[in-house]
C-alpha positions as CSV (number, residue, x, y, z in Angstrom):
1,X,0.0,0.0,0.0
2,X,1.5,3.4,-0.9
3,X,1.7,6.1,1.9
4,X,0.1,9.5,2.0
5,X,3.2,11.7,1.3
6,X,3.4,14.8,4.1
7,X,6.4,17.8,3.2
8,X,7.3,19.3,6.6
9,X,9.5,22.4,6.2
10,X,12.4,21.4,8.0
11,X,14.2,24.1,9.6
12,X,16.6,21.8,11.8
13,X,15.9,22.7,15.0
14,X,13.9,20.2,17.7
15,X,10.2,22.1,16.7
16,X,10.7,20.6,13.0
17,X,12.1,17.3,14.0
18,X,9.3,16.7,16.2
19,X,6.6,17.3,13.7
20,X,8.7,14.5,11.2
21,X,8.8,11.9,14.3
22,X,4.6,12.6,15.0
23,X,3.7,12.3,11.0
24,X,6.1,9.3,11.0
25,X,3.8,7.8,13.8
26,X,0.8,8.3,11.7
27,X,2.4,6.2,8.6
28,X,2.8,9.2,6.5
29,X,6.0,9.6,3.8
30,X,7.5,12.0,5.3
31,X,9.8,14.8,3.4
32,X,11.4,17.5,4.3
33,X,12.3,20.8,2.6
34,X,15.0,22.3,3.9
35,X,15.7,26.3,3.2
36,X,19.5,27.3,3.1
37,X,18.9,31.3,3.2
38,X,21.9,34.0,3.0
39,X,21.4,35.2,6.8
40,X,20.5,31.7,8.6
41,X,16.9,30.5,9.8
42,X,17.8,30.7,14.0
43,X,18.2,26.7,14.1
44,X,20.7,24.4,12.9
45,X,22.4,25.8,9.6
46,X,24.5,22.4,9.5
47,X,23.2,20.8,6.2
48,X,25.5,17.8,7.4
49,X,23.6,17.5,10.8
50,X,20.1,18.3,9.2
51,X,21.3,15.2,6.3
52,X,22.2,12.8,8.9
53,X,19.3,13.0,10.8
54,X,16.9,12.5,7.4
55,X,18.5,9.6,6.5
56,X,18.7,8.4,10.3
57,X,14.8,8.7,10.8
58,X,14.0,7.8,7.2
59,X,12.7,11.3,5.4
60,X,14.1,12.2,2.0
61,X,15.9,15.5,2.3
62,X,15.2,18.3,-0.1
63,X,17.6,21.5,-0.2
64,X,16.6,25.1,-1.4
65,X,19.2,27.2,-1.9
66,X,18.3,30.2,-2.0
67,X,22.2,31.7,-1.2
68,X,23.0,31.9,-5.3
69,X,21.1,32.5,-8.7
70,X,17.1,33.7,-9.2
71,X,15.9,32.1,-6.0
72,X,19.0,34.7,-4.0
73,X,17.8,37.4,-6.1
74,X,14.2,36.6,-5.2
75,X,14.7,36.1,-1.9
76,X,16.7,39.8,-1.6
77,X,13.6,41.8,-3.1
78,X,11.7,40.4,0.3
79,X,14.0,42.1,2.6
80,X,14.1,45.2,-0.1
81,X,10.5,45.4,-0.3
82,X,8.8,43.7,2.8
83,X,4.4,43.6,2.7
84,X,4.3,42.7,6.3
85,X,6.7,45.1,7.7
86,X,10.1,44.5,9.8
87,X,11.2,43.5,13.2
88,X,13.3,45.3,15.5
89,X,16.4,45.4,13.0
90,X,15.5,44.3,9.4
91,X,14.1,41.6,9.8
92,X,11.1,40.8,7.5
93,X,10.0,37.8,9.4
94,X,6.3,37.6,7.9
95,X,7.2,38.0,4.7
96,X,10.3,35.4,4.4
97,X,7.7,32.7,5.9
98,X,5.9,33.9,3.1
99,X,8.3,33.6,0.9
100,X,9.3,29.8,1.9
101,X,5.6,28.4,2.4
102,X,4.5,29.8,-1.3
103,X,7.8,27.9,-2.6
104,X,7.0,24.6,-0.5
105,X,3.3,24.7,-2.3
106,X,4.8,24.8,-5.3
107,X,7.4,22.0,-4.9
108,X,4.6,20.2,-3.3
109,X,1.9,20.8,-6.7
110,X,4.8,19.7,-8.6
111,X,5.0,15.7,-7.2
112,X,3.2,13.2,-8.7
113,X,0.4,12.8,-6.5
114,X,0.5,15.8,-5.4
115,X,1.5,16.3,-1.9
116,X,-1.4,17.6,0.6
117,X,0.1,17.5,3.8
118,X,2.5,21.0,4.3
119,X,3.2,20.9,7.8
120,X,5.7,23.4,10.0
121,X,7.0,23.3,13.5
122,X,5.8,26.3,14.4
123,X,4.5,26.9,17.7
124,X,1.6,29.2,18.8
125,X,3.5,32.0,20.7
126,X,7.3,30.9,20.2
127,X,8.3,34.2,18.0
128,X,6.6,37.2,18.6
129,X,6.4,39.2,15.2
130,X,5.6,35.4,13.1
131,X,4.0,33.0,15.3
132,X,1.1,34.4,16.9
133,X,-2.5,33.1,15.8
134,X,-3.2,36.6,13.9
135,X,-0.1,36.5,11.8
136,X,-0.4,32.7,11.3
137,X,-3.9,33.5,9.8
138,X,-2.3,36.5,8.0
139,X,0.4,33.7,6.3
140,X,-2.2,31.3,5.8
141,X,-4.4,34.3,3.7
142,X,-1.6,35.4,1.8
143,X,-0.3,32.1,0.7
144,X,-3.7,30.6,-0.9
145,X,-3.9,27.4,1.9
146,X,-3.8,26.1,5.2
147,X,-0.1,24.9,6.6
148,X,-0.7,22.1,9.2
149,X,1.2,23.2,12.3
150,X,0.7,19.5,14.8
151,X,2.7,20.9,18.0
152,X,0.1,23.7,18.7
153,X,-2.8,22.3,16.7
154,X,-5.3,21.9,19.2
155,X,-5.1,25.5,19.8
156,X,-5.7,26.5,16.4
157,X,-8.3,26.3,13.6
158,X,-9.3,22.5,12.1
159,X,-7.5,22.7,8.7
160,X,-8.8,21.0,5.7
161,X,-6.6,17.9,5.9
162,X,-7.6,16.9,9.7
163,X,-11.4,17.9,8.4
164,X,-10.5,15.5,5.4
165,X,-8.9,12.5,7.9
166,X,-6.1,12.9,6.5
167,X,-3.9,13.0,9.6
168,X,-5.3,12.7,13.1
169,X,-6.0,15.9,14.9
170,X,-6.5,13.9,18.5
171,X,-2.6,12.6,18.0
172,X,-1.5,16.2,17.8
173,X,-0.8,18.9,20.5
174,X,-1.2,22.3,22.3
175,X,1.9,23.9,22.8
176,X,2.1,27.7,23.4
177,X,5.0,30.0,24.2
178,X,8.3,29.7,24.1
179,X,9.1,27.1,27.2
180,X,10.4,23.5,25.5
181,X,9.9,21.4,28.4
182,X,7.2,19.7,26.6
183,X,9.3,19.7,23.5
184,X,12.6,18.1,25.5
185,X,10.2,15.4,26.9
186,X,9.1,14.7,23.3
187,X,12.4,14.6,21.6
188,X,13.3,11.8,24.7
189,X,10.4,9.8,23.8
190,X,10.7,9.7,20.1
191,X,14.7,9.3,21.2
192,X,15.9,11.7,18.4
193,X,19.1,14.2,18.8
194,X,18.6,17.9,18.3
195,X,21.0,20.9,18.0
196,X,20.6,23.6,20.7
197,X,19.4,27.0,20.2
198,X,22.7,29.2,18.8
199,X,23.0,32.6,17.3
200,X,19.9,33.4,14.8
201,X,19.1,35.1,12.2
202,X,21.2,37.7,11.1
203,X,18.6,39.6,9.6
204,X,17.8,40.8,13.5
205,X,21.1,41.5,14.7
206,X,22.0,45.5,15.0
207,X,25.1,45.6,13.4
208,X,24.4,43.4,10.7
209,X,21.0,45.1,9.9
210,X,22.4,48.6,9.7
211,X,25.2,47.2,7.2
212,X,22.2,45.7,5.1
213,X,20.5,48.9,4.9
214,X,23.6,50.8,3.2
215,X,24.0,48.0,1.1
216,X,20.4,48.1,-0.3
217,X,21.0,52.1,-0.2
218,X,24.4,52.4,-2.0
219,X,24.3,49.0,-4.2
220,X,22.6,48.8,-7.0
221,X,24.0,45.2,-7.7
222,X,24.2,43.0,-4.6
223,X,25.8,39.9,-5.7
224,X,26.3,36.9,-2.8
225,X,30.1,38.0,-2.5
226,X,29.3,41.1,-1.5
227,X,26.8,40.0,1.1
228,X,29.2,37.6,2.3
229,X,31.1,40.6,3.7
230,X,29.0,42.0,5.7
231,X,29.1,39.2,8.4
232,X,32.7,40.1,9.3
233,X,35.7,42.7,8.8
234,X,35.5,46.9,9.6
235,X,33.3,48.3,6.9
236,X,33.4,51.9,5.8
237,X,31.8,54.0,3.9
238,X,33.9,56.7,2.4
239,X,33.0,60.2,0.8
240,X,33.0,58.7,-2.4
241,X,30.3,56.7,-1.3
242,X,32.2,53.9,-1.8
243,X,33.3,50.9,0.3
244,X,36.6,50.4,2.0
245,X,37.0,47.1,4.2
246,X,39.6,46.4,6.3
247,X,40.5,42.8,8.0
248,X,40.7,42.4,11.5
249,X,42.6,38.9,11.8
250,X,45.1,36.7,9.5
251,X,42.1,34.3,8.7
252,X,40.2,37.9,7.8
253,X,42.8,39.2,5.9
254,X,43.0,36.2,3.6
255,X,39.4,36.2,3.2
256,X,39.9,39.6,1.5
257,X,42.4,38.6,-0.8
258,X,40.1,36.4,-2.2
259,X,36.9,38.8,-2.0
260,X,39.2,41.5,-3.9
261,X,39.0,38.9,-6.7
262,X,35.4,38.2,-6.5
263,X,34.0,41.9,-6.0
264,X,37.1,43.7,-8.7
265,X,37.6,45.6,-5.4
266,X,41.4,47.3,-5.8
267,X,43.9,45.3,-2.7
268,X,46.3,46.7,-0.1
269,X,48.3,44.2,1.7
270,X,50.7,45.6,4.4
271,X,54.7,45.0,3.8
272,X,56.4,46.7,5.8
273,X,54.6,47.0,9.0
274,X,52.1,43.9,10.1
275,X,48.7,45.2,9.5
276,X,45.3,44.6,8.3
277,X,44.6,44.0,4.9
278,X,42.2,46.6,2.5
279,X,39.7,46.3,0.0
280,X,38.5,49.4,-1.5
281,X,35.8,49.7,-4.0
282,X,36.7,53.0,-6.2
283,X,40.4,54.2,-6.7
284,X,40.0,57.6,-5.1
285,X,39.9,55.7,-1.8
286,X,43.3,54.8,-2.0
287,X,44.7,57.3,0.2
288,X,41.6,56.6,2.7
289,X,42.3,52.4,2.8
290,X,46.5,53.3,3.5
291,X,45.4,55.4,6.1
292,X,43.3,53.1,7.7
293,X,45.1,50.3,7.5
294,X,47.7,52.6,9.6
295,X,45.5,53.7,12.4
296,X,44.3,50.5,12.5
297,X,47.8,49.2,12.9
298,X,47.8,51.1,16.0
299,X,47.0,50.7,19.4
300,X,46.0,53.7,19.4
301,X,41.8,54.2,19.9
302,X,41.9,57.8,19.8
303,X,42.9,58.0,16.7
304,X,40.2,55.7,15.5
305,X,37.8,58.3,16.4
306,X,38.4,60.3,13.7
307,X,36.8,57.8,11.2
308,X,34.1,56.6,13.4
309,X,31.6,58.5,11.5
310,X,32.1,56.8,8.4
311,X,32.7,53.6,9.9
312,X,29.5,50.8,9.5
């Protein structure tokens, strides 16, 4: 007998692996579909980890990557042009669920049957600006159907595949907020590994966001090298309104000599004096990049000052 197919959208984290174990136990063929974005998801952005634990507990693994080509270019126009408004930094977290959920409908139209089940491990309560009943109604609206959300189910509306027996309603749960006690207990039952909670999403991180925004301001290209940068180094913005970058390690430095090639950004590396290494967009920063790479030479944080205002 063939098994009703289910896609869960598989961050990595325990919420997601949960909801593969519970559709498991309901004999569903379980897939995943797994989003690699340019500024992380807030779970586990090992694809290793995420691949070992599909082929572990039996659920083909599917990979967006949405990091390169039409899909990174697609993706950058929702955090240009958000519907649903931003977080406390830039993050656009409404609209890049959107974003994801309209692509898993489509992947899931495209199987032969097509898939029914699209199920998330979203819990009622867990993120304040994405997971809260209004703005999991506001998703649902705006992406033309119902995603199946089992770890806070009973708290939310019947969707059309528990009305349609698909899956069992009664087998799935009522998890609010963002305690995972409940979660833990589960993940001991079902005996399944998980990674902890580290970093995030970039996306709401101060330092990062307000480098995004002069990107998206001053770029009118923005290719996946030069978002790549922004993670790391000292970025500057000089009168030219141009870039200059400087590395602030070896492993940094080295980076940039690479980058320089990538972006056809012009290269200073130190000779004389140990220092850090300079990438500078337009060749009337010249002068600019040699004097940074001097004061930044020095241990000397006064001097810094003097290009704190142009510094990112």
């Amino acid at each position: 007998m063939v098994k009703t197919k289910a896609l869960v959208l598989f961050s990595g984290g325990l919420d997601s692996r949960l909801v593969v174990k519970m559709l498991q136990e309901q004999k569903l063929d379980v897939e995943l579909l797994y989003f690699k974005l340019p500024f992380g998801c807030g779970c586990c952005n090992n694809t290793e980890c995420n691949f070992n634990f599909s082929q572990l507990h039996g659920a083909k693994l599917n990979i967006v990557d949405c990091t390169r080509g039409k899909l990174f270019e697609e993706y950058l126009e929702v955090i240009k042009n958000p519907k649903f408004g931003r977080g406390n930094a830039i993050n656009p977290c409404i609209d890049c669920k959107i974003f994801m959920f309209k692509k898993a409908k489509e992947y899931a139209d495209a199987q032969k049957p097509k898939i029914k089940i699209i199920a998330t491990g979203e819990v009622l309560g867990e993120r304040p600006m994405s997971q809260t009943g209004h703005a999991m109604k506001k998703i649902d609206t705006d992406i033309g159907y119902e995603l199946l959300r089992p770890l806070s189910a009973k708290l939310l509306p019947e969707t059309q595949v528990e009305k349609e027996k698909l899956v069992d309603r009664s087998k799935f749960l009522d998890i609010q907020g963002r305690k995972r006690q409940i979660q833990i207990a589960l993940a001991k039952k079902y005996d399944i590994k998980f990674p902890m909670p580290a970093g995030g999403c970039l996306l709401c991180e101060k330092i990062y966001a307000g480098r995004l925004r002069d990107l998206i301001k001053n770029e009118k290209n923005i290719s996946p090298e030069l978002l790549s940068t922004i993670a790391n180094f000292r970025h500057f913005r000089s009168k030219n309104n141009t870039k200059v970058i400087l590395g602030r390690n070896q492993e940094e430095n080295t980076m940039l000599e690479t980058l320089a090639k990538q972006l056809k950004y012009n290269l200073i590396i130190p000779k004389d004096n140990p220092g850090p290494t300079a990438i500078y967009q337009n060749s009337k920063d010249k002068k600019l990049a040699e004097e940074l790479i001097e004061i930044y030479s020095s241990k000397d944080l006064e001097l810094r000052k003097k290009y704190e205002g142009i510094r990112l």
